[in-house]
N, CA, C and O atoms as CSV, one atom per row, in Angstrom:
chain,resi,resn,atom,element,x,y,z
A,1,UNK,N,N,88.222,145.613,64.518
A,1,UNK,CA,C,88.463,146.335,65.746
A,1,UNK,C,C,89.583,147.347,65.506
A,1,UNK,O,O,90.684,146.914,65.168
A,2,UNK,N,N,89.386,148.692,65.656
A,2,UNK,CA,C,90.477,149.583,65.594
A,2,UNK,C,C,91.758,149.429,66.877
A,2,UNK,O,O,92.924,149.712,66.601
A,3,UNK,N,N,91.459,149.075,67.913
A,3,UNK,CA,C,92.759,148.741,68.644
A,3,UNK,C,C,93.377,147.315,68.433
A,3,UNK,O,O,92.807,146.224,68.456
A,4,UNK,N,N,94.697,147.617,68.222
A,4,UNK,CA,C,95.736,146.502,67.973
A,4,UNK,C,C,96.684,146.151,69.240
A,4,UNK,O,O,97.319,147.124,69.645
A,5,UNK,N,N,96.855,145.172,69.803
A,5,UNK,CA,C,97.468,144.847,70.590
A,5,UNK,C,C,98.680,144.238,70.501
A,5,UNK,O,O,98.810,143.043,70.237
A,6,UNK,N,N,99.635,145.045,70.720
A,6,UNK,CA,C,101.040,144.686,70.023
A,6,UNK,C,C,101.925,144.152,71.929
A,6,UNK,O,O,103.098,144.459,72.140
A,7,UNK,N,N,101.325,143.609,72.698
A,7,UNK,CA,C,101.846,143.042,73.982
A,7,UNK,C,C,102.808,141.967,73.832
A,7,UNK,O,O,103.522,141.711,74.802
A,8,UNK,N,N,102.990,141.007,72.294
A,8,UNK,CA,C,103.539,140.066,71.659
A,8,UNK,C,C,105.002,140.727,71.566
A,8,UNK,O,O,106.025,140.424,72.179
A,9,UNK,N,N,104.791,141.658,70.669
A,9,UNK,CA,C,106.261,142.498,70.541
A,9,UNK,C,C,106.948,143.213,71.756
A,9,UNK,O,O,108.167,143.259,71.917
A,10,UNK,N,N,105.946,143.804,72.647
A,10,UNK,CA,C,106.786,143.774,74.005
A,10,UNK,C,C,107.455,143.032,74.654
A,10,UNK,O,O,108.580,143.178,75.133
A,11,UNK,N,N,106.539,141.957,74.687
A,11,UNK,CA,C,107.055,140.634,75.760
A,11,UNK,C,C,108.255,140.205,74.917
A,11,UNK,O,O,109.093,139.638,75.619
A,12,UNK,N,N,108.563,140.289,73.761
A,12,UNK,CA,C,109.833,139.935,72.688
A,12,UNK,C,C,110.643,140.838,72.847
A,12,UNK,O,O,111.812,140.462,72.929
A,13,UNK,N,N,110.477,141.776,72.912
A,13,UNK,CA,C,111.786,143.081,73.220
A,13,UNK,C,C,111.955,143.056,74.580
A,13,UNK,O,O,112.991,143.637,74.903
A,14,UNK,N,N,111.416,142.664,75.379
A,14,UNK,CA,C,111.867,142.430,77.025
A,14,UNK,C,C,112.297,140.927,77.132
A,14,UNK,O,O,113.056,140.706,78.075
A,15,UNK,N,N,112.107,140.315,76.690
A,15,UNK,CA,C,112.810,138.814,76.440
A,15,UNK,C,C,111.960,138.537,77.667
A,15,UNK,O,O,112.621,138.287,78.675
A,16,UNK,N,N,110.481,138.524,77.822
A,16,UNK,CA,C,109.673,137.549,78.622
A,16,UNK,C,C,109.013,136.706,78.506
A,16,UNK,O,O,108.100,136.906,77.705
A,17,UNK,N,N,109.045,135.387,79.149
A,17,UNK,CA,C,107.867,134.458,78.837
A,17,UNK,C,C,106.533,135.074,78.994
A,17,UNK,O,O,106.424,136.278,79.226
A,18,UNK,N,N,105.530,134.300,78.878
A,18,UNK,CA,C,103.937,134.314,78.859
A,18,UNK,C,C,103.845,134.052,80.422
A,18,UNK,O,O,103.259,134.948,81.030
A,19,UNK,N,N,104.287,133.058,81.139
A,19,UNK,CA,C,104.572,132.354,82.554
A,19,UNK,C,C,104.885,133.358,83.240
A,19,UNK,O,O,104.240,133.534,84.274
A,20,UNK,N,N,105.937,134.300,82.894
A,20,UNK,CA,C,106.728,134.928,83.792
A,20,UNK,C,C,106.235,135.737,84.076
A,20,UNK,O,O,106.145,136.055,85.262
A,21,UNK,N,N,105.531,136.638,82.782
A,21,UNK,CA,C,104.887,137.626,82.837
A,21,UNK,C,C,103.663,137.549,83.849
A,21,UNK,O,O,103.478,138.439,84.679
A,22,UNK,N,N,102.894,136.512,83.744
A,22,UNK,CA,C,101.672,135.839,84.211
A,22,UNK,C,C,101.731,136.136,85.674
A,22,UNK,O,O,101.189,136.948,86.424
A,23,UNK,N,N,102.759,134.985,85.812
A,23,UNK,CA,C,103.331,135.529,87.610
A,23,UNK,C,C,103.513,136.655,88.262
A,23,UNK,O,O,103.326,136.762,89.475
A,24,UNK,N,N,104.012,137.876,87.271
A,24,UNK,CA,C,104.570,138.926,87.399
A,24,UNK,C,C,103.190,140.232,88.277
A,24,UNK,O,O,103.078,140.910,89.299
A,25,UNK,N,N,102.298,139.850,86.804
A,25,UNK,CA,C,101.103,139.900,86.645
A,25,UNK,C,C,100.589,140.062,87.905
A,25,UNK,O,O,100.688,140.964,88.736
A,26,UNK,N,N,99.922,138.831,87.877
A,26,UNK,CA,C,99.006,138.032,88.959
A,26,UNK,C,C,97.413,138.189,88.710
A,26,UNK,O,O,96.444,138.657,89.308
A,27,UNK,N,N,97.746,137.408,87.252
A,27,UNK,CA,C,96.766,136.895,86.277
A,27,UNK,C,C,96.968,135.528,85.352
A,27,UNK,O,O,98.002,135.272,84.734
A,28,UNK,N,N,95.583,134.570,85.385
A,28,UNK,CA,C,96.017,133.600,85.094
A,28,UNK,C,C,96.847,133.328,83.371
A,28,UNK,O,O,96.577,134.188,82.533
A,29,UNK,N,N,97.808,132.156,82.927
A,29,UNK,CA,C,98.083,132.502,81.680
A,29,UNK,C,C,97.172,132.210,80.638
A,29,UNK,O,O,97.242,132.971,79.673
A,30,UNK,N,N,96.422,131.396,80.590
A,30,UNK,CA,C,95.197,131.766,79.816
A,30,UNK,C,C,94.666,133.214,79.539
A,30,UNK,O,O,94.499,133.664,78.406
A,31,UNK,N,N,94.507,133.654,80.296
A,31,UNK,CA,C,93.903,135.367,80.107
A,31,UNK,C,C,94.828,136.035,79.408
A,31,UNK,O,O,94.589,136.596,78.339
A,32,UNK,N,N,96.435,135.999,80.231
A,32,UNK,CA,C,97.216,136.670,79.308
A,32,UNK,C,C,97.484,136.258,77.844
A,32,UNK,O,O,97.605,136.958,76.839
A,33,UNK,N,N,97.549,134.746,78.035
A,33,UNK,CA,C,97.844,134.244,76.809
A,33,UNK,C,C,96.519,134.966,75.449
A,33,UNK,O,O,97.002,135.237,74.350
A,34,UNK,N,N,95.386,135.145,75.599
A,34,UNK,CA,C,94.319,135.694,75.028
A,34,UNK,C,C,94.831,137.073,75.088
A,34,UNK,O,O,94.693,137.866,74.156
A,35,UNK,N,N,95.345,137.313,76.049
A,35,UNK,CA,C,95.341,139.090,75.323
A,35,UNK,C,C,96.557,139.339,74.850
A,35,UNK,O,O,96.672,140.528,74.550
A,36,UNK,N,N,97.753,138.548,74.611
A,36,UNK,CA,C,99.053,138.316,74.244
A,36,UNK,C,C,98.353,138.049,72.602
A,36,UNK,O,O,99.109,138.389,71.692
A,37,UNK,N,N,97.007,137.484,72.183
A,37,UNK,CA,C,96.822,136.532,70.708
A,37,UNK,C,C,95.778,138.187,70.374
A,37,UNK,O,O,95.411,138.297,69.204
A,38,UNK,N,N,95.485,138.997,71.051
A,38,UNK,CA,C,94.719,139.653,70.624
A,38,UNK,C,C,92.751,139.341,71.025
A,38,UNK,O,O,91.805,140.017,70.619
A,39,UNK,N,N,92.724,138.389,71.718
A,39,UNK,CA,C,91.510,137.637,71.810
A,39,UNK,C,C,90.625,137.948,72.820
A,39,UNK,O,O,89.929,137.138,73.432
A,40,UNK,N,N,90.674,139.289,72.997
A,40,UNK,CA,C,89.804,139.782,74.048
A,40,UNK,C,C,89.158,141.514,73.731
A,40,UNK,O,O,89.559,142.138,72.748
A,41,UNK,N,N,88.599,141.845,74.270
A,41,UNK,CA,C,87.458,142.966,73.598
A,41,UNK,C,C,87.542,143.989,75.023
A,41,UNK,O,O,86.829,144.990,74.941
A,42,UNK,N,N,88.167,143.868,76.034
A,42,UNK,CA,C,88.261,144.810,77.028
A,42,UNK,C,C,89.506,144.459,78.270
A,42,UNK,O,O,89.858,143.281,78.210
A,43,UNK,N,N,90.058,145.091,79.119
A,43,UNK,CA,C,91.277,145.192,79.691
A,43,UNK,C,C,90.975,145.819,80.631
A,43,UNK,O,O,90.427,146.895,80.389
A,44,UNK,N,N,91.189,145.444,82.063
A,44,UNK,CA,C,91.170,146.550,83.312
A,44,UNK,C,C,92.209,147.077,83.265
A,44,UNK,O,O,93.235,146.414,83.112
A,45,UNK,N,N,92.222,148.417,83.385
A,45,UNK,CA,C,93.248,149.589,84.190
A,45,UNK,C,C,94.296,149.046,84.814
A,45,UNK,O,O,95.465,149.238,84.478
A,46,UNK,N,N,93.769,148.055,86.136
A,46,UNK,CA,C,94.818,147.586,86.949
A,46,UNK,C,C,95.634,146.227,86.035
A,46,UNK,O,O,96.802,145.868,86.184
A,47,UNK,N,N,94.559,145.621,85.036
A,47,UNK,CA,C,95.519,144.622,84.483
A,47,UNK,C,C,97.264,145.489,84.189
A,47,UNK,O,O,98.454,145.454,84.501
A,48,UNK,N,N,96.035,146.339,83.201
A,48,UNK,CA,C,97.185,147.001,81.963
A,48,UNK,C,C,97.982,147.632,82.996
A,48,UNK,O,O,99.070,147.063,83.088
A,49,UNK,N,N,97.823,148.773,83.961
A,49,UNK,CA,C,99.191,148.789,84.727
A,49,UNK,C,C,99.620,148.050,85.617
A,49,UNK,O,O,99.937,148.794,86.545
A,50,UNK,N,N,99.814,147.031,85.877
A,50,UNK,CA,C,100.634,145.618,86.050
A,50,UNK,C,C,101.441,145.175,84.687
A,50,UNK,O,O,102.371,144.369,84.714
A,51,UNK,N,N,101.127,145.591,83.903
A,51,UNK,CA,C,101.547,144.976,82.958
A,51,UNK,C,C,103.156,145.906,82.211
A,51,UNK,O,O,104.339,145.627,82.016
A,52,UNK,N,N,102.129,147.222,81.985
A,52,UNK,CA,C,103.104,147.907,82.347
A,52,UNK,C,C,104.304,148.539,83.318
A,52,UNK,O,O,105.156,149.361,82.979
A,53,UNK,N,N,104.132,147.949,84.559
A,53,UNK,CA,C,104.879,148.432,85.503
A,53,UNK,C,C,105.966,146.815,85.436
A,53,UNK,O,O,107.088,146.795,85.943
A,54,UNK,N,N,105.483,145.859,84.880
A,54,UNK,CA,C,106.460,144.857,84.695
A,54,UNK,C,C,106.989,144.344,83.828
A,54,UNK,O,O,107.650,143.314,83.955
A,55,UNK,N,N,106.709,145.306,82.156
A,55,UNK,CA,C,107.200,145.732,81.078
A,55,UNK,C,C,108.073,146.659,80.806
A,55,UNK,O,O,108.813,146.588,79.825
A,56,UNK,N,N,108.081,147.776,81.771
A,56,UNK,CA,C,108.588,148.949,81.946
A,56,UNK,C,C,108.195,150.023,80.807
A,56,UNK,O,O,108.865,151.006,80.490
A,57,UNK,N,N,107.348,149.745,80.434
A,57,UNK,CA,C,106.762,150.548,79.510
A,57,UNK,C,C,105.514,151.538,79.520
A,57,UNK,O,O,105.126,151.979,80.601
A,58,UNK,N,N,104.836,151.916,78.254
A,58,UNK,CA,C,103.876,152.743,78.528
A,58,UNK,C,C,102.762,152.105,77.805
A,58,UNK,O,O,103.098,151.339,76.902
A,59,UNK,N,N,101.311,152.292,78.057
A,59,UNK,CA,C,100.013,151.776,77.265
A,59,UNK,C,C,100.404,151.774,76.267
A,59,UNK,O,O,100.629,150.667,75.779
A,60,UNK,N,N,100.708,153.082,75.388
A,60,UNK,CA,C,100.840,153.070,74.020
A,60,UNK,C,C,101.876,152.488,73.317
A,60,UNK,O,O,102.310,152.776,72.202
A,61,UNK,N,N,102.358,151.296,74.410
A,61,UNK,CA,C,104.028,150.535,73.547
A,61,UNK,C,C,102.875,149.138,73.865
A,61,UNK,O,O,103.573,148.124,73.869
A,62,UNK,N,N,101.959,148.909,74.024
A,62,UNK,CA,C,100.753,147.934,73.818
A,62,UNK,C,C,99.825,148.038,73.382
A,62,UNK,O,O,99.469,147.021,72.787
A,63,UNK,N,N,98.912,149.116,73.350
A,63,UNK,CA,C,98.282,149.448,72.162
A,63,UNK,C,C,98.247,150.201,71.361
A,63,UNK,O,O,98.657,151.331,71.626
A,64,UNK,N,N,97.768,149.917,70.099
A,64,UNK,CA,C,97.707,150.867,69.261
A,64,UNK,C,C,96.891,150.977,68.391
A,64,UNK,O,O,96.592,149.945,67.789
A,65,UNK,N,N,96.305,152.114,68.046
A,65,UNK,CA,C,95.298,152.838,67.564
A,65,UNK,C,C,95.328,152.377,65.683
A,65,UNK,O,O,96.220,152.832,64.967
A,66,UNK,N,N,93.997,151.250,65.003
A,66,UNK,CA,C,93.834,151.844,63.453
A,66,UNK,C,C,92.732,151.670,63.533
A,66,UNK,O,O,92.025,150.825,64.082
A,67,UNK,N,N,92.431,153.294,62.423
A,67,UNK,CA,C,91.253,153.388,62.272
A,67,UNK,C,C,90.406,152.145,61.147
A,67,UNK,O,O,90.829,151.592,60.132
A,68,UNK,N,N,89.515,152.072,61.623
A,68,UNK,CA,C,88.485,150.810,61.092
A,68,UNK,C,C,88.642,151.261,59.053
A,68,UNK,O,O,88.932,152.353,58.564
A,69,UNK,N,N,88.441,150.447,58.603
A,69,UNK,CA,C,87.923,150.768,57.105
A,69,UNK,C,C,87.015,150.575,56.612
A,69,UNK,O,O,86.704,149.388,56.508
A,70,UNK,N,N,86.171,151.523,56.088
A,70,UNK,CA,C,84.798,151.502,55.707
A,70,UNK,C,C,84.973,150.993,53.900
A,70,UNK,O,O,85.815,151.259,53.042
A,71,UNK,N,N,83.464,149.988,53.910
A,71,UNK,CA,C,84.090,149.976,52.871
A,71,UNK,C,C,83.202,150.816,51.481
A,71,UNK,O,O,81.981,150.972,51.511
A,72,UNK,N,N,83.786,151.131,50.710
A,72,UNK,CA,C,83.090,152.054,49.731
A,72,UNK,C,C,81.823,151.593,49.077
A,72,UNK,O,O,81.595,150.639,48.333
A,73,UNK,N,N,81.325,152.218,49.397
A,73,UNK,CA,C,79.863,151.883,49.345
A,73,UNK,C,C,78.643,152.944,48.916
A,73,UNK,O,O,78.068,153.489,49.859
A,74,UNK,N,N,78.142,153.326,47.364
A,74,UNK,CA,C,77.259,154.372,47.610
A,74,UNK,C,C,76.308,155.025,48.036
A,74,UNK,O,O,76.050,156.229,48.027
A,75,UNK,N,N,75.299,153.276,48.787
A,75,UNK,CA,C,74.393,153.849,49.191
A,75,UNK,C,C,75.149,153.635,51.024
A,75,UNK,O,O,74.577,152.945,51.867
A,76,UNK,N,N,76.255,154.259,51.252
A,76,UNK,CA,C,76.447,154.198,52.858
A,76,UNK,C,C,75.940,155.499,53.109
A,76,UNK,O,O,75.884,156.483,52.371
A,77,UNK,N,N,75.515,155.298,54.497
A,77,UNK,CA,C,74.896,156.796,55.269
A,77,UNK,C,C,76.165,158.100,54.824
A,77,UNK,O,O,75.837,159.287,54.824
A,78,UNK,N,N,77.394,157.716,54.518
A,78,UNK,CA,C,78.104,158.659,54.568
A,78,UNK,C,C,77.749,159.468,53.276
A,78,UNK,O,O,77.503,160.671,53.200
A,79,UNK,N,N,77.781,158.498,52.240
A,79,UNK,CA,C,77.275,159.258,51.135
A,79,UNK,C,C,76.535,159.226,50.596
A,79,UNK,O,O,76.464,159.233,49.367
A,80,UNK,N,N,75.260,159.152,51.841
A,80,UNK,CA,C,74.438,159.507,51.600
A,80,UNK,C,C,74.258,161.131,52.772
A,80,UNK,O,O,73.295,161.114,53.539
A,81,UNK,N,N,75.027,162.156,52.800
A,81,UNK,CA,C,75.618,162.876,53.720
A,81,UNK,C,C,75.205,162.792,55.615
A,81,UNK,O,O,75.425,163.507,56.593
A,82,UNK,N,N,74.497,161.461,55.339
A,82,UNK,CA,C,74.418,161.063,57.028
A,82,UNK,C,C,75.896,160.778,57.623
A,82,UNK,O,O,76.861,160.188,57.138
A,83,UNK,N,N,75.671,161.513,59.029
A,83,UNK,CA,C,76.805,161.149,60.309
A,83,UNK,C,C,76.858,160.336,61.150
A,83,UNK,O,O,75.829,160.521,61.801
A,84,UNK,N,N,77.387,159.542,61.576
A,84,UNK,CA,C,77.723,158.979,61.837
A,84,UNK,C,C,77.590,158.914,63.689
A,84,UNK,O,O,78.120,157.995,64.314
């Protein structure tokens, strides 16, 4: 997955629990706790700004962008000059 969810290192530089946050939230900690481990594949808008508005931060101090790695391969569509 190219997005990385770095919400672990926030909640550590704001010195917050998982609980607190949760409450803060007003989402259960299971859910957060999964998207605190990385363990989820999509995020509402309103989660993420809740999250941010009780982080004091911005999306991009929670996620972050790597690109996938392909792996080298000759017969891949790429080189085989197919796009992608």
């Amino acid at each position: 997955m190219a997005i990385i969810l770095r919400l672990d290192r926030m909640m550590a530089d704001r010195k917050i629990s998982l609980n607190d946050l949760a409450e803060q939230v007003g989402i259960a900690n299971v859910n957060l706790s999964k998207m605190k481990t990385g363990k989820i594949s999509a995020v509402r808008f309103s989660t993420l700004n809740a999250i941010c508005a009780a982080l004091d931060c911005q999306p991009g101090d929670i996620l972050e962008f790597q690109p996938d790695k392909e792996p080298e391969n000759v017969n891949s569509d790429r080189a085989l000059g197919h796009r992608k």
